[in-house]
N, C-alpha and C positions, 0 to 999 in steps of 0.2 A: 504494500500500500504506500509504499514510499516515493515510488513513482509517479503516483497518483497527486501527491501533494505536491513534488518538485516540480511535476506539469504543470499544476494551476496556480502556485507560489513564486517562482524561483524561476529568475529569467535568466530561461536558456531556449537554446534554439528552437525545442517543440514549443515553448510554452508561446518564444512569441509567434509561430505559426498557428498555433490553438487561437491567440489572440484575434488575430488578421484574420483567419475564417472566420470566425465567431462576428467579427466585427463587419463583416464584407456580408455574410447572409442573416445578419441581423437587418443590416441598415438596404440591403437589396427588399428582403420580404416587405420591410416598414416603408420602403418607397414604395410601393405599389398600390397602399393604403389610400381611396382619394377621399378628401375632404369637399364637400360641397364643387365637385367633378375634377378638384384638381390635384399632383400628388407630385410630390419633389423627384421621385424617380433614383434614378441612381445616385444622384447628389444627396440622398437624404443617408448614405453610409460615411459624407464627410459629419454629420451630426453624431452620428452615432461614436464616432472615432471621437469627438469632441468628450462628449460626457464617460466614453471609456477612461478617456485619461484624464478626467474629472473626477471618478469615484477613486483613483491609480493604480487601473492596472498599466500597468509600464512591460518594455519590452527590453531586448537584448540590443544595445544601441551601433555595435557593430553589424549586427544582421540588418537593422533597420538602414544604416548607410548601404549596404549592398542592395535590399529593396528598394530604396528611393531611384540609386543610380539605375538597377538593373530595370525599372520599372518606366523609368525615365525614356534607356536606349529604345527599348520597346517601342514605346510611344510616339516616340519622332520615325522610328523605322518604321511603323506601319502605315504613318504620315506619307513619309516618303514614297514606297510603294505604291500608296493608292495616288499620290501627286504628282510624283516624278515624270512617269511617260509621257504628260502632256506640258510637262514645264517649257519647252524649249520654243512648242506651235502655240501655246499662251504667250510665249514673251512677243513671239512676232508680233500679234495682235496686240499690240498696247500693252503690253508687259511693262514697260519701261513707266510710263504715265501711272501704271496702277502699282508697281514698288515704289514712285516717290509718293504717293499717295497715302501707301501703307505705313512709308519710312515718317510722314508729316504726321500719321494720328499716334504711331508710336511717340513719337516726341514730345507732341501736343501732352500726351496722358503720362509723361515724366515731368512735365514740367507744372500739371496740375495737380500729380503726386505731391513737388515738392512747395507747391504755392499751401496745399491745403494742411501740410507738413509745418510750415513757419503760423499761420494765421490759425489754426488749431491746439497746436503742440502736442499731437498724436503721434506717437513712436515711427521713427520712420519701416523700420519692416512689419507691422500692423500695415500702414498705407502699402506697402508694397504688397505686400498678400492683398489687399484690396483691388488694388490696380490689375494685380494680375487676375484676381477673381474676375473681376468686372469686364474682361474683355476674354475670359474663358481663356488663359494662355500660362497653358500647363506648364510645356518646357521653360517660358517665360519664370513661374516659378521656380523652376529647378536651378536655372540659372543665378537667379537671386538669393535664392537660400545657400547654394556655393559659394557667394559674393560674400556673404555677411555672415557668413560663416567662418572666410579665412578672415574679413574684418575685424570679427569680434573672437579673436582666439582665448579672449580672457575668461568664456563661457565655464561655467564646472562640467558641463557635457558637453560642450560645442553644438549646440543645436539653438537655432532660434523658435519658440514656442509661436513668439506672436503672429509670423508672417502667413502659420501654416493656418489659425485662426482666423487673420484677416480675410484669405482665399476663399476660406469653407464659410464665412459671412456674406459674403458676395457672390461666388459662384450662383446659388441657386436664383438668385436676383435678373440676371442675365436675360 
């Protein structure tokens, strides 16, 4: 029975995988709940993950950096795949017009990060998980949690809490 307790206790590797399912088809089944016709869907397992480590259950923080990273590569490669083949007969077409375009609203929303950053005095990776929520841009976050991650190396675990909070506020908003 000792296993039993190190699994649901003691962060090691099954436990934080016990966790991450528990938390993936808690917050999958609770998305599909609708309220008056309408129901957060997948984004309703960023809440769930919210109040896990609210009550504390906590995981193994080196597994947890190879999830982010590995979960990350994923994500942009399956981007890529499904975007790639047409990237190059897109750009003929006004590709050029429509990256400075993309390149101007990326800007615009760093610079209104950092406007609502001084005139608030809201942490700035809260806004930044904001930011990235609010335009649904995943790698966006991964990037930035990398960023202010080697920034703030002063952390007791090197992880920034707020940014992943600010995202999972925002996301469902979108």
């Amino acid at each position: 029975m000792d296993w039993v307790n190190e699994l649901l206790w003691k962060q090691t590797v099954p436990h934080t995988i016990l966790i991450y399912c528990i938390v993936i088809a808690l917050g999958v089944a609770l998305g599909k709940i609708k309220i008056f016709g309408i129901s957060l869907g997948i984004t309703f397992v960023l809440f769930v993950g919210i109040a896990a480590g609210h009550f504390g259950f906590g995981v193994n923080h080196e597994l947890i950096d190879f999830i982010k990273d590995f979960g990350l590569i994923l994500f942009v490669f399956s981007i890529g795949m499904q975007v790639g083949p047409g990237f190059f007969s897109s750009f003929k077409k006004g590709g050029i017009s429509l990256n400075l375009m993309a390149l101007v609203i990326v800007f615009l929303g760093g610079l209104t990060t950092l406007f609502l950053h001084f005139i608030t005095g809201m942490s700035l990776p809260m806004l930044v998980g904001v930011m990235s929520g609010a335009v649904t841009n995943t790698p966006g976050l991964g990037a930035a949690q990398q960023a202010l991650t080697q920034a703030s190396s002063g952390l007791s675990d090197g992880s920034i809490p707020e940014i992943g909070l600010g995202y999972a506020v925002a996301y469902p908003l979108v």
